[in-house]
MIFISE-835503 format. One record per residue (C-alpha): residue number from 1; residue in three letters; x, y, z. Coordinates in pm, 1 decimal, always signed. Example, Ala and Ser with C-alpha at 12.3 -4.5 7.8 and 13.67 -1.06 7.14 Angstrom:
MIFISE-835503
(1; Ala; (+1230.0; -450.0; +780.0))
(2; Ser; (+1367.0; -106.0; +714.0))
END
This chain:
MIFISE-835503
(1; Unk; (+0.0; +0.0; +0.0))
(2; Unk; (+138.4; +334.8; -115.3))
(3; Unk; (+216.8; +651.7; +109.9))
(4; Unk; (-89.5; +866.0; +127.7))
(5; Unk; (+127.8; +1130.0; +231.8))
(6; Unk; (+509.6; +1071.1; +77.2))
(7; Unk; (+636.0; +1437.8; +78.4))
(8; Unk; (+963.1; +1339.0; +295.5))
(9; Unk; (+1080.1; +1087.2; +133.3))
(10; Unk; (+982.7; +1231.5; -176.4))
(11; Unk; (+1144.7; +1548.9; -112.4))
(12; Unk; (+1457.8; +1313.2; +47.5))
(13; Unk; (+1462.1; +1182.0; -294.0))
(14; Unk; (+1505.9; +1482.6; -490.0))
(15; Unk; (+1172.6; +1432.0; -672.7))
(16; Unk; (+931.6; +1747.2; -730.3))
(17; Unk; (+669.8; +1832.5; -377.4))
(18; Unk; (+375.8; +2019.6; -366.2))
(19; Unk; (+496.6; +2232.9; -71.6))
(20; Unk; (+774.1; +2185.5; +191.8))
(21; Unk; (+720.7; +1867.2; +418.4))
(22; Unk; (+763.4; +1967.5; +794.8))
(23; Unk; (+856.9; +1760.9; +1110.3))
(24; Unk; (+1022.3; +1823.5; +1440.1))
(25; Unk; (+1331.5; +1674.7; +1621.0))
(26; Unk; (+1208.1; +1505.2; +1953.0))
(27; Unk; (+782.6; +1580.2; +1833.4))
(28; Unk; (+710.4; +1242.3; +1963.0))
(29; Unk; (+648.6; +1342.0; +2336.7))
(30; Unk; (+775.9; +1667.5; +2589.9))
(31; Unk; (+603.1; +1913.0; +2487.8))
(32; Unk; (+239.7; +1728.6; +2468.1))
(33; Unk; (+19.5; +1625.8; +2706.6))
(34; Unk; (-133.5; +1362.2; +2626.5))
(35; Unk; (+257.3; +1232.0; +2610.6))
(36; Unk; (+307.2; +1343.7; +2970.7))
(37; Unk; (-64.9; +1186.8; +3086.2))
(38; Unk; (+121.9; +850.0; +2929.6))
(39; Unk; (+438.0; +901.0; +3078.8))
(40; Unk; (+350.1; +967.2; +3377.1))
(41; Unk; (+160.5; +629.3; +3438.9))
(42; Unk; (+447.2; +472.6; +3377.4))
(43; Unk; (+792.6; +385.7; +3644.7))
(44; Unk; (+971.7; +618.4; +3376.8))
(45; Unk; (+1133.3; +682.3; +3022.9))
(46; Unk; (+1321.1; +327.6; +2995.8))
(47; Unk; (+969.1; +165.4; +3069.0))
(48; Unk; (+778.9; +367.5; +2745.2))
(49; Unk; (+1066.3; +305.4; +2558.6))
(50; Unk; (+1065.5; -88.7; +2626.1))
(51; Unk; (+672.5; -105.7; +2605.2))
(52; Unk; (+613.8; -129.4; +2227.9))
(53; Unk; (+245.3; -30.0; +2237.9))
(54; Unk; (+295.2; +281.7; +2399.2))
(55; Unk; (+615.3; +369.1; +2249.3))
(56; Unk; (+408.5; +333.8; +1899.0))
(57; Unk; (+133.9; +556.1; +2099.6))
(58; Unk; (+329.0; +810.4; +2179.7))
(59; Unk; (+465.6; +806.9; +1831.5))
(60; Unk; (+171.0; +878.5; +1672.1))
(61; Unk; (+69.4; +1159.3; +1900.9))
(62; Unk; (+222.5; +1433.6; +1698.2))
(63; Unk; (+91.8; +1316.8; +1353.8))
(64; Unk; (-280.7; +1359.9; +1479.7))
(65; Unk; (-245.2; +1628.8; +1677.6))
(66; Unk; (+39.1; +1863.0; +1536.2))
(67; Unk; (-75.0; +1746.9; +1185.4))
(68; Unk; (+303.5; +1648.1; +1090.1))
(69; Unk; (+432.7; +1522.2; +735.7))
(70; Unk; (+604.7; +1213.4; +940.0))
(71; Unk; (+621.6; +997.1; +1256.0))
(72; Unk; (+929.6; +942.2; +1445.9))
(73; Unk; (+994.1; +586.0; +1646.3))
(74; Unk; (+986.2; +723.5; +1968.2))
(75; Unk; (+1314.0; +511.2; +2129.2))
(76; Unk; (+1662.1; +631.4; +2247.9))
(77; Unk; (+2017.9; +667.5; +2068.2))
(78; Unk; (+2124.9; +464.1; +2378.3))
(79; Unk; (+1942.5; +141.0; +2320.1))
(80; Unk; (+2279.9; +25.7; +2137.1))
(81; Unk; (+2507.6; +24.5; +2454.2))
(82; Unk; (+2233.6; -151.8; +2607.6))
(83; Unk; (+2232.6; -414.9; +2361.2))
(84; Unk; (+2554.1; -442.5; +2332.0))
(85; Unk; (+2600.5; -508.1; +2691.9))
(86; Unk; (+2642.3; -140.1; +2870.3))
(87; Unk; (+2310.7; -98.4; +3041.5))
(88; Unk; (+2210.9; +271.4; +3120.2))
(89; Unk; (+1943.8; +461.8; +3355.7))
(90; Unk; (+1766.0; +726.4; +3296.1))
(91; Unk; (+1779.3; +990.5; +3583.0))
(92; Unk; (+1488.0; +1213.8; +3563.3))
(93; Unk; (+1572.9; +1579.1; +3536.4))
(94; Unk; (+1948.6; +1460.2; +3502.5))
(95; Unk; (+1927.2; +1284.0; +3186.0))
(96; Unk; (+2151.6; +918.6; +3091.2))
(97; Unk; (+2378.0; +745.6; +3319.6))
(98; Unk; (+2584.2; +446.4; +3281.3))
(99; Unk; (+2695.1; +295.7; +3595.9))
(100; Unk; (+2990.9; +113.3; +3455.0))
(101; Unk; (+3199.1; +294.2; +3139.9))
(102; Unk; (+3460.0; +123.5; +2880.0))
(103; Unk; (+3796.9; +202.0; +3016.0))
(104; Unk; (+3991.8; -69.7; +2835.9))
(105; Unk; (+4066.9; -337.3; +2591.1))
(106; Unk; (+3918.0; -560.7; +2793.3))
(107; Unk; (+3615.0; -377.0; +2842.2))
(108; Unk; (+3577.9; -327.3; +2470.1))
(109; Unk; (+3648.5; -730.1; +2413.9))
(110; Unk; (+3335.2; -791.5; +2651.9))
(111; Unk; (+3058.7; -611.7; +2453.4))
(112; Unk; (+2932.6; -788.5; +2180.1))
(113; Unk; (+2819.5; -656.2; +1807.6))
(114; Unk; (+2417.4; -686.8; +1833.0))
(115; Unk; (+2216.3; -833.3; +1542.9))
(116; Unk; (+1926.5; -614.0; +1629.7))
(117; Unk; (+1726.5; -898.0; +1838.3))
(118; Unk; (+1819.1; -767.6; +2191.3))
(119; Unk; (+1638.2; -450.0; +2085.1))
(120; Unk; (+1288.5; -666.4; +1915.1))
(121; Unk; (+1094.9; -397.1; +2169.2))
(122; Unk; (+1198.4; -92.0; +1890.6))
(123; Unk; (+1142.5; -335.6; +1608.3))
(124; Unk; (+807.8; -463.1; +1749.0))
(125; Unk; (+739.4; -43.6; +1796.2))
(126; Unk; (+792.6; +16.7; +1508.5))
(127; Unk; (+549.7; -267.6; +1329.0))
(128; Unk; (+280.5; -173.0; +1593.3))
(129; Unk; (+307.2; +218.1; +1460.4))
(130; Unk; (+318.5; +106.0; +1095.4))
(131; Unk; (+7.8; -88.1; +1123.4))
(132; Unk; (-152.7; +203.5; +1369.4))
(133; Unk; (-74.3; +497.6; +1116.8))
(134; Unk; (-170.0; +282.2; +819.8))
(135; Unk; (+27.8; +496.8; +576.4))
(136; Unk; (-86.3; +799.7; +634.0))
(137; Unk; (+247.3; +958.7; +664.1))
(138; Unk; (+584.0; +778.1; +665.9))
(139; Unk; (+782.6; +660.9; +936.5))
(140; Unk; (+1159.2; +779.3; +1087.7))
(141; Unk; (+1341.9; +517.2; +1208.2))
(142; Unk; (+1677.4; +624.9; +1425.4))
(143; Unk; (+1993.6; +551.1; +1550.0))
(144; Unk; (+2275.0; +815.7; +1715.7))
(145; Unk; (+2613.0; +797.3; +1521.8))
(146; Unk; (+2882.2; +617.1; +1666.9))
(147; Unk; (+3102.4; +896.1; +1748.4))
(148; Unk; (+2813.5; +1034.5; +2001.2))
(149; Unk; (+2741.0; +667.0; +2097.8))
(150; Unk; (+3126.7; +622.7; +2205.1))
(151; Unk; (+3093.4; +957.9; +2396.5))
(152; Unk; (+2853.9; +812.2; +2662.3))
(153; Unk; (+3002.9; +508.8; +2682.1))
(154; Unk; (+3365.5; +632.0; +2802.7))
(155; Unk; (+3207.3; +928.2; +3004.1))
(156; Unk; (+2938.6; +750.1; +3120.9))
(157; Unk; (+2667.9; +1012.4; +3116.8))
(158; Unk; (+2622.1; +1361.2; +2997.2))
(159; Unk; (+2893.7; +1611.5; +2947.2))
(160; Unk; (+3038.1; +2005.5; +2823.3))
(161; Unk; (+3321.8; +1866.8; +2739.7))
(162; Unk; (+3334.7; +1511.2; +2708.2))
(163; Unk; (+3686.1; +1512.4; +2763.6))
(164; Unk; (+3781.5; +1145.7; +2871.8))
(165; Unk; (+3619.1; +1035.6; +2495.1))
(166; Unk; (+3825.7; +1307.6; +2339.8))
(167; Unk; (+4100.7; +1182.4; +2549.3))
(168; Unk; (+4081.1; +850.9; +2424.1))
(169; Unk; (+4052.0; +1005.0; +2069.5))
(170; Unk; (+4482.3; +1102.8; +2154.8))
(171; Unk; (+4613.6; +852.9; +2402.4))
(172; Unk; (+4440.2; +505.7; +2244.8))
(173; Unk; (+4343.6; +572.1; +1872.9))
(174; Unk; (+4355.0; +216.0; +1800.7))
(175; Unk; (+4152.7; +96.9; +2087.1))
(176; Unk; (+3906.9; +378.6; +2013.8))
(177; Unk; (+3817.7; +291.0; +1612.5))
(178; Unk; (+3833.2; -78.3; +1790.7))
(179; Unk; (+3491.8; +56.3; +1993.1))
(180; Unk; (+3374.2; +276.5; +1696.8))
(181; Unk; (+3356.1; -25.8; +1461.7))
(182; Unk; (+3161.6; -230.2; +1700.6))
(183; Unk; (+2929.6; +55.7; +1775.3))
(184; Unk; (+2889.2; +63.1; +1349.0))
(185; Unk; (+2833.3; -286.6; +1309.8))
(186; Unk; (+2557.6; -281.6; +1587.4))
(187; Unk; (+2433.6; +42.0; +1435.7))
(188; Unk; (+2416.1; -156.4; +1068.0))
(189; Unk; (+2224.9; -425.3; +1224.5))
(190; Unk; (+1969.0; -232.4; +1396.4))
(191; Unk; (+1851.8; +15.4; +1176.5))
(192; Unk; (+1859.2; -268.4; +878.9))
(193; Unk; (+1621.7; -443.7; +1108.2))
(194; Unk; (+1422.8; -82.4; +1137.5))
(195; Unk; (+1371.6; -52.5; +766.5))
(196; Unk; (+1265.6; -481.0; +754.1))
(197; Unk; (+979.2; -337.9; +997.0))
(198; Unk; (+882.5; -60.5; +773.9))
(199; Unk; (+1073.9; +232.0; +844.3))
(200; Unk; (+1063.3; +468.2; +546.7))
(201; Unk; (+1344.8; +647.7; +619.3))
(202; Unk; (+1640.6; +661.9; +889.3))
(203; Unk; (+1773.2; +965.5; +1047.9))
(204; Unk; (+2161.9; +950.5; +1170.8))
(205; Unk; (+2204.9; +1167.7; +1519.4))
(206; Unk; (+2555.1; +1315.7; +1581.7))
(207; Unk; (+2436.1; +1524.5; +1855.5))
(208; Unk; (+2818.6; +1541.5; +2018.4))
(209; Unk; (+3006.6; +1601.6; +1610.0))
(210; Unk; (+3084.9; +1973.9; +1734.7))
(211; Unk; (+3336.1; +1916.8; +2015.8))
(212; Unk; (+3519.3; +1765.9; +1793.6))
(213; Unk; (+3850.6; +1963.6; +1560.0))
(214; Unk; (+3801.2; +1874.3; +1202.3))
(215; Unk; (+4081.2; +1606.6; +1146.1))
(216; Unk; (+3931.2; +1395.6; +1432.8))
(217; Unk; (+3578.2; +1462.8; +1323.1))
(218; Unk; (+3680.8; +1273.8; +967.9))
(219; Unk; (+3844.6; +976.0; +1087.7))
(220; Unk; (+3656.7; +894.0; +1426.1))
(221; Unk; (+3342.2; +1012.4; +1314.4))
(222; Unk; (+3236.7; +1058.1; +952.6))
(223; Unk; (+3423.5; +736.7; +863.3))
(224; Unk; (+3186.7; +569.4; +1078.1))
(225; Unk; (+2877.0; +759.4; +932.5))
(226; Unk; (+2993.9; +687.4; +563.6))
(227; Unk; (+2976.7; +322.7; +680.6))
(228; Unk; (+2653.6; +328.4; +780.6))
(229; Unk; (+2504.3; +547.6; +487.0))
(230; Unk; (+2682.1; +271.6; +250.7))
(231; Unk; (+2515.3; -17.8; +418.6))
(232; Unk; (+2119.1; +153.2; +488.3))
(233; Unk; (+2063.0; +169.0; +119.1))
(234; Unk; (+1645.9; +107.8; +37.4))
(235; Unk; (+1521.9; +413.8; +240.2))
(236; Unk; (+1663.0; +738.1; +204.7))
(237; Unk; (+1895.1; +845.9; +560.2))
(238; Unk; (+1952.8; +1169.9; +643.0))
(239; Unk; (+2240.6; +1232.8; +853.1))
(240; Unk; (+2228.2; +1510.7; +1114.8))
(241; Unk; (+2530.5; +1649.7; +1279.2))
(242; Unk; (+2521.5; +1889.8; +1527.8))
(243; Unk; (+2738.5; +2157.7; +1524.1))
(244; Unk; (+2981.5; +2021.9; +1260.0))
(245; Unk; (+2914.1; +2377.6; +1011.7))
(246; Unk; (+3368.5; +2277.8; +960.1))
(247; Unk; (+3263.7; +1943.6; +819.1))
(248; Unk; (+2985.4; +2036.6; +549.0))
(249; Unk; (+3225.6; +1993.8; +234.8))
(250; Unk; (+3312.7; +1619.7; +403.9))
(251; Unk; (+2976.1; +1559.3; +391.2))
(252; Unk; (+2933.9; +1590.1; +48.5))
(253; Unk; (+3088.3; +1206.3; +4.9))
(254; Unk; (+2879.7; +1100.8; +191.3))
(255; Unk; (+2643.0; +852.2; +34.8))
(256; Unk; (+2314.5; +994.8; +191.9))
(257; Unk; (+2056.4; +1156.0; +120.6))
(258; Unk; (+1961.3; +1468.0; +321.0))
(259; Unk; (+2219.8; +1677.0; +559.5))
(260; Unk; (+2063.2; +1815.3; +864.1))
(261; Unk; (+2128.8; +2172.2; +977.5))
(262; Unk; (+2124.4; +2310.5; +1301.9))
(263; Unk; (+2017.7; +2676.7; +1380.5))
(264; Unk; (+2437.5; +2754.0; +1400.2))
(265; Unk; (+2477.3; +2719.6; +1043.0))
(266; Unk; (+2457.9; +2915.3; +727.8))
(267; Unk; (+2201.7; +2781.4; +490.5))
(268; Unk; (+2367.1; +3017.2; +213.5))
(269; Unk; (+2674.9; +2839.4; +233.3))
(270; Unk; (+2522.4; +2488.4; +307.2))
(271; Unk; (+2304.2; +2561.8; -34.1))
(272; Unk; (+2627.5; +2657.7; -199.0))
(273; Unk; (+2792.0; +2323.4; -55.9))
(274; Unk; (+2593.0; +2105.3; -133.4))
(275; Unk; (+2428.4; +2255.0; -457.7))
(276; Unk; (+2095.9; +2080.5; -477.2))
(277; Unk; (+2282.7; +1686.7; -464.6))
(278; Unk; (+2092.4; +1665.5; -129.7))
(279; Unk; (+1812.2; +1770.7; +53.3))
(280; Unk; (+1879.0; +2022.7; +357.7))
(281; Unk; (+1636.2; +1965.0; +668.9))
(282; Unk; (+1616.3; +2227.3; +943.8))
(283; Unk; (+1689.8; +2479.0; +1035.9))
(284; Unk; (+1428.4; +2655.9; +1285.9))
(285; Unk; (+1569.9; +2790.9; +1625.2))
(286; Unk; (+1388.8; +2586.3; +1845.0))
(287; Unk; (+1420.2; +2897.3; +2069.3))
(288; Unk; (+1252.1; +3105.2; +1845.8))
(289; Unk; (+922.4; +2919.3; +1898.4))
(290; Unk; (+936.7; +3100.7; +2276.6))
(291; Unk; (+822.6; +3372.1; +2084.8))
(292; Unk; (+458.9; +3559.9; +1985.1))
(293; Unk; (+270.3; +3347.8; +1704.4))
(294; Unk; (+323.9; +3632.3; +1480.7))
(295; Unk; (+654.4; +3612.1; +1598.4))
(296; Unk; (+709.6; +3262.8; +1527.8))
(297; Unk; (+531.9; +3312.7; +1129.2))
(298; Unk; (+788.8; +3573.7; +1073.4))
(299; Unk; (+1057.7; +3388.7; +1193.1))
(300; Unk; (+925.6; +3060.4; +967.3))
(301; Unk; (+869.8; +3278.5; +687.5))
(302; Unk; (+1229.9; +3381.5; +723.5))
(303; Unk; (+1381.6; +3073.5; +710.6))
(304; Unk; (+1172.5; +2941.0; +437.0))
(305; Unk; (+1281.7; +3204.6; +240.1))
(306; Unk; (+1619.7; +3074.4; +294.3))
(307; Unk; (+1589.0; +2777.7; +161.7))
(308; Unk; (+1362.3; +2913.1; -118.4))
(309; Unk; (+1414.7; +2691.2; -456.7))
(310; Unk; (+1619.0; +2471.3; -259.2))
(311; Unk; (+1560.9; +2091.1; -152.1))
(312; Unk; (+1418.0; +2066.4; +143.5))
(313; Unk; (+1260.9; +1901.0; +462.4))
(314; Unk; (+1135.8; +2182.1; +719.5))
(315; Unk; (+1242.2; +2137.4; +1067.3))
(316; Unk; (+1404.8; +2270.5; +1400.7))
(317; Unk; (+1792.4; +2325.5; +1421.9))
(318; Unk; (+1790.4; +2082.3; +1699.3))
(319; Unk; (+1518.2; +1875.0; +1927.5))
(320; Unk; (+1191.3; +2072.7; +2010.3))
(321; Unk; (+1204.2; +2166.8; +2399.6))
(322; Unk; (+999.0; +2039.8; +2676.9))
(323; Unk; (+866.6; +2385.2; +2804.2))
(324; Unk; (+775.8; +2463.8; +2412.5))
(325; Unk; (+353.2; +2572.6; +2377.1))
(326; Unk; (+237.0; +2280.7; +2161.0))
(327; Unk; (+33.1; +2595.5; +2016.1))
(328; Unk; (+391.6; +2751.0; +1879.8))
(329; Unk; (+465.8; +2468.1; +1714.6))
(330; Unk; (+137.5; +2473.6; +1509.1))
(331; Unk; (+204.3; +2768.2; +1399.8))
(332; Unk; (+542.6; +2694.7; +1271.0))
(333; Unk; (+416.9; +2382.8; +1092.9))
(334; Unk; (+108.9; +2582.0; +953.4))
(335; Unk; (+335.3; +2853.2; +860.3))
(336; Unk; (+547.0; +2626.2; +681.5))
(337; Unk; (+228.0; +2419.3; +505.7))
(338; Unk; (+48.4; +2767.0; +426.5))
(339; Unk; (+362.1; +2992.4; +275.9))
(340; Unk; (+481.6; +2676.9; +68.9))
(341; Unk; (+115.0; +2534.6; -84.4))
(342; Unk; (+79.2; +2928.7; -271.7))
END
């Protein structure tokens, strides 16, 4: 059964849209509540993450009430330490937390490359919400990119700095594309089991790529990527790296689809990157949508006009936050539906 609604990949694609196709970072839950109402029935996030009936609930939560172009699988970048063996918690108000970190060879020999079946819960999401939506819009499936993965798992939880992974980066290169090429393999596995449910496209996270100089961005981290876009090849992936503006022109190898742009970078210059060989998503100040609704049109407006003649996916520069009116955001994605259907 066909799309009813295939803008995103569509516009993924390269292939001619009606209007812009608009979705948010992080829409599936925060801000809504009738995500927190679930949520809060529940011990916490790990338990609506591992319940695949809510987790497809929650998923779908945006697409009838925000009116989105696309559902997200509402899971975690940090299922894949889990699976492979590095369990985490997550500490309300705090955010992840890994009791025990990989400090050594020997820690690295102990975790094992998943095949995707230690994390059935996302794939079993994932079929629920396919069935539930009934293609009415398409379906995001997810993973983080190694480089952020690694991050956690030598820190152990959230950092500014994350300066014991970027130490490891100088004192242990070997040991450290040892980990990085585990974390890929695991990543292959999983989000080729994603698409085998029926995700219709995959988004790559690199939420950490900007601490990161340029040299050591290439070889620990876009490698990795490049590795991952090679082996996800029936859906379109769109790879979104945070803070990375230095690494655009590497990105051009890359054998993806769409580049993701936070609210940091310059669309002229992405546009004049990339030249219309991929789709641009983004690139909305999340912050922005504090703002009046008038406000927040302007603002959309702006951007759009940005991007004008240009491929691409409308979207925040980063995750939607939690204290965001769910009324802002229809305004942005009205804006966006409105000023691109003239």
């Amino acid at each position: 059964m066909a799309l009813q609604n295939d803008l995103i990949v569509r516009a993924a694609l390269g292939e001619a849209v009606e209007r812009t196709p608009v979705w948010l970072m992080r829409q599936a839950g925060r801000i809504l509540p009738e995500y927190r109402a679930v949520r809060g029935s529940l011990s916490g996030f790990k338990e609506l993450v591992t319940t695949p009936e809510l987790a497809a609930e929650v998923t779908i939560q945006p697409v009838d009430i925000l009116d989105v172009d696309a559902a997200i699988i509402f899971s975690d970048i940090l299922e894949i330490p889990e699976a492979m063996g590095l369990p985490y918690e997550m500490v309300e108000k705090k955010g992840p937390l890994f009791n025990k970190t990989v400090q050594s060879k020997a820690d690295i020999d102990a975790l094992k490359v998943t095949d995707g079946s230690e994390l059935q819960y996302v794939i079993d999401a994932i079929s629920i919400t396919k069935k539930e939506l009934n293609d009415r819009v398409p379906l995001i499936g997810f993973a983080g990119a190694p480089w952020t993965i690694f991050s956690y798992m030598i820190e152990g939880q959230g950092s500014k700095t994350f300066s014991k992974a970027r130490k490891m980066l100088h004192t242990e290169p070997e040991l450290s594309h040892q980990l990085l090429q585990k974390i890929t393999d695991s990543t292959i596995n999983y989000l080729k089991a994603q698409v085998e449910a029926g995700a219709n496209l995959i988004q790559v996270f690199d939420s950490w790529a900007g601490i990161l100089p340029q040299d050591h961005y290439k070889e620990f981290s876009l490698a990795y990527i490049s590795q991952i876009c090679d082996a996800i090849n029936d859906v379109p992936v769109t790879v979104f790296a945070k803070g990375a503006y230095f690494a655009l022109e590497d990105m051009n190898a890359l054998n993806c689809n769409t580049i993701g742009l936070d609210w940091n970078m310059n669309v002229a210059n992405a546009r004049s990157i990339f030249k219309d060989t991929k789709t641009l998503q983004g690139n909305f100040d999340p912050c922005a949508l504090y703002g009046t609704e008038e406000q927040v049109k302007e603002k959309t407006i702006e951007m759009l006009q940005k991007f004008e003649g240009a491929r691409h996916i409308a979207n925040l520069g980063h995750g939607v936050y939690p204290d965001t009116d769910p009324e802002k955001v229809k305004v942005f994605i009205n804006t966006v539906k409105e000023y691109t259907s003239k």
